[in-house]
C-alpha positions in Angstrom: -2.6 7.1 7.6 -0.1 8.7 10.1 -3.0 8.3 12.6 -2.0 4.2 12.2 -0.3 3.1 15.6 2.8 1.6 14.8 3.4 2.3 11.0 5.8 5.7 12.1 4.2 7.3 8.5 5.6 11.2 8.6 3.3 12.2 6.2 3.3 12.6 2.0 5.6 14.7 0.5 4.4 18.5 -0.9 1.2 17.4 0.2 -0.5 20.7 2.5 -3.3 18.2 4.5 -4.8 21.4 6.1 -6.3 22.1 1.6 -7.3 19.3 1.1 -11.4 19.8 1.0 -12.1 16.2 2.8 -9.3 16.1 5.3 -11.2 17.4 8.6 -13.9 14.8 7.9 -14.9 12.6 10.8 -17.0 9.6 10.7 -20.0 9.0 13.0 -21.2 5.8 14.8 -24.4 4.5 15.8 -24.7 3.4 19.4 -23.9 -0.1 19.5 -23.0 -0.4 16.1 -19.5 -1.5 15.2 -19.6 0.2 11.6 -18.4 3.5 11.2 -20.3 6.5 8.9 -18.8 9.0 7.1 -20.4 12.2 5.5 -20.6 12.4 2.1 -18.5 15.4 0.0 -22.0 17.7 -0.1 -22.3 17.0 4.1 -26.1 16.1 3.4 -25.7 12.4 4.2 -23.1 9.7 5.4 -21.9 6.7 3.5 -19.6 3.8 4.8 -16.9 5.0 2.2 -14.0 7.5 3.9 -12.6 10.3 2.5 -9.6 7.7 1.4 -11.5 5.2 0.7 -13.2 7.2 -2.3 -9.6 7.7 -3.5 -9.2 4.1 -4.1 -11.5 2.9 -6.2 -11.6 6.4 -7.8 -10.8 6.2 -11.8 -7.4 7.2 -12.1 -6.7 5.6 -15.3 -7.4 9.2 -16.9 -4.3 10.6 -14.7 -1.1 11.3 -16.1 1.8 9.7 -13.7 2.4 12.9 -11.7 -1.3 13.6 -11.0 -1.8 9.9 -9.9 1.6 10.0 -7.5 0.2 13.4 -6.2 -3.4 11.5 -5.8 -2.3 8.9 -4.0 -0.3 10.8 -1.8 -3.1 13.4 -0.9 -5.1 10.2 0.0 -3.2 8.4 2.9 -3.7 12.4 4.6 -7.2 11.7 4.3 -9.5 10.2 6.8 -9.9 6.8 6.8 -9.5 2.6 8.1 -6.3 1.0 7.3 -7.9 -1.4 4.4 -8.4 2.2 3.0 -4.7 2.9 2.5 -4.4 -0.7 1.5 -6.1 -0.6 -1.4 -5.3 3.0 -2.4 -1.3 2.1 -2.1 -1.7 -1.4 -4.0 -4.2 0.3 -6.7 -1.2 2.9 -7.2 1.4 0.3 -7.5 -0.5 -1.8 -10.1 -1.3 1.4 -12.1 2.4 2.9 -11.9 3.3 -1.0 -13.0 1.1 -1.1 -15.6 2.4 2.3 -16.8 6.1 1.3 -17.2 7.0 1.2 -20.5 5.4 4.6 -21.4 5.9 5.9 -18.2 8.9 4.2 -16.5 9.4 7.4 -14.5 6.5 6.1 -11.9 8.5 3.2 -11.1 10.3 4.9 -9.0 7.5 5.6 -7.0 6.4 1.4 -6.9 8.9 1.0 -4.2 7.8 3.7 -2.6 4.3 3.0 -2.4 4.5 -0.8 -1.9 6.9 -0.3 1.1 4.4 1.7 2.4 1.8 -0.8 2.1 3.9 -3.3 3.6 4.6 -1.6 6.4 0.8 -0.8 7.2 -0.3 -4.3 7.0 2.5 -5.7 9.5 1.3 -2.3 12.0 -2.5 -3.2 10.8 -3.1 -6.6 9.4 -6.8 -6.4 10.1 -6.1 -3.8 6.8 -5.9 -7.0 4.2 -7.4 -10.2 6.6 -10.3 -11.9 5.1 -12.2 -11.7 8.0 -11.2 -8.8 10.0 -12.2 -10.1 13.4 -10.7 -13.4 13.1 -7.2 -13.1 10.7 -6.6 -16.8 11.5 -9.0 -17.4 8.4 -6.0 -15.9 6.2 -5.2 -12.7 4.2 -5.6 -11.3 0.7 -3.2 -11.5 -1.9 -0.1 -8.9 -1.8 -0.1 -7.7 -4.7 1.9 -4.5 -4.5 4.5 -6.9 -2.5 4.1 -9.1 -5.3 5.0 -6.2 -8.0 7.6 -4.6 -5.8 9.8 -8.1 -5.5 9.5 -8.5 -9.0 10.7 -4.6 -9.6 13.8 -5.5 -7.3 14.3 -8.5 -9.0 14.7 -7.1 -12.1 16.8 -4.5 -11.3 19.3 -6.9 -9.7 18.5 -6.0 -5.6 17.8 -10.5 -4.9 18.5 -9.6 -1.2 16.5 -6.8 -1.1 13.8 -9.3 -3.0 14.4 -12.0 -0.3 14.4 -9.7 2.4 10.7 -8.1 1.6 9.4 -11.8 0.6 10.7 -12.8 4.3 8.8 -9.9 5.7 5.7 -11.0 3.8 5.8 -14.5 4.9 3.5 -14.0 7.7 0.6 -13.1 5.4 1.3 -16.4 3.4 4.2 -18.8 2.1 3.4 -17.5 -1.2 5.6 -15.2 -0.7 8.6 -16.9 -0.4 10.8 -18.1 -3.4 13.2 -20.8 -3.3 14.8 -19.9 -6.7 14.9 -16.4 -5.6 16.7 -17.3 -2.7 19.0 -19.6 -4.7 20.4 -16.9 -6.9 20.8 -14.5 -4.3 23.0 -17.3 -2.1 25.1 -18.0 -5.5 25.6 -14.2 -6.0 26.6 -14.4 -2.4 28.5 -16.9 -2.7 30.0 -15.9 -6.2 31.3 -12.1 -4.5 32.9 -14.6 -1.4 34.6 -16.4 -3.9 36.6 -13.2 -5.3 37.6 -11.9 -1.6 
């Protein structure tokens, strides 16, 4: 993911790319063609899933929170295209969410994860357009974004929910809330009055 031009992405925590069995994998293309190939695990044949991709729609409702964080992390040093990281960050968020009352530890790591995916679609919106070579057509859902303004709006952060639904706006008006932004201008205005 760090391979992204303009998403700045250091590189996951703990994570040593240099194990990881699938991380010097590079994909092939066909003369002409604009699709890109990428061997499979055994190195016999090549599929159009990357090494990342495979991580996303992996099952990882078997994983217990620490093994999925660590999975999703050892994925964005994998090879692959930004819709890859896309849908391996939002999968994480939704799991982690999903997790939260058994496992509220994770939640921790919803910020994390959908911040990152926020930040790859504004650097690569091609990464969640419905038609890649024409985003004017309009973009998938948000859901991680989605999740993560709810998270902040739960814990009390409104400006920190406005501000990422502002940032969001440019993949749809869906993301904007008028009530949102009403309770954080009377919280503003509220802390004014006591000044």
């Amino acid at each position: 993911m760090a391979d992204i031009p303009g998403i700045g992405f250091p590189g996951s925590p703990g994570v040593d790319r240099s194990r990881l069995p699938e991380a010097q994998v590079r994909p092939l293309q066909e003369p002409g063609s604009p699709y890109l190939y990428w061997p499979t695990p055994d190195g016999h044949a090549s599929s159009s899933s990357s090494p990342a991709h495979r991580r996303a729609f992996a099952d990882t409702t078997v994983m217990d929170t620490n093994e999925l964080v660590r999975w999703i992390f050892e994925g964005m040093e994998l090879p692959g295209i930004a819709s890859d990281y896309h849908h391996l960050l939002q999968g994480g968020v939704r799991q982690l969410w999903a997790r939260r009352r058994p496992a509220p530890d994770g939640l921790r790591f919803v910020e994390t994860f959908a911040a990152l995916d926020l930040t790859l679609i504004e650097a690569a919106p091609e990464a969640i357009a419905m038609d890649e070579r024409d985003p004017s057509r309009g973009f998938s859902r948000l859901a991680a974004v989605e999740t993560w303004m709810r998270l902040l709006e739960t814990e009390g952060a409104l400006r920190d929910a406005v501000a990422v639904g502002r940032r969001a706006q440019r993949f749809g008006e869906g993301y904007r809330s008028e009530e949102l932004e009403g309770k954080a201008a009377a919280l503003d205005a509220e802390g004014s009055a006591h000044v």
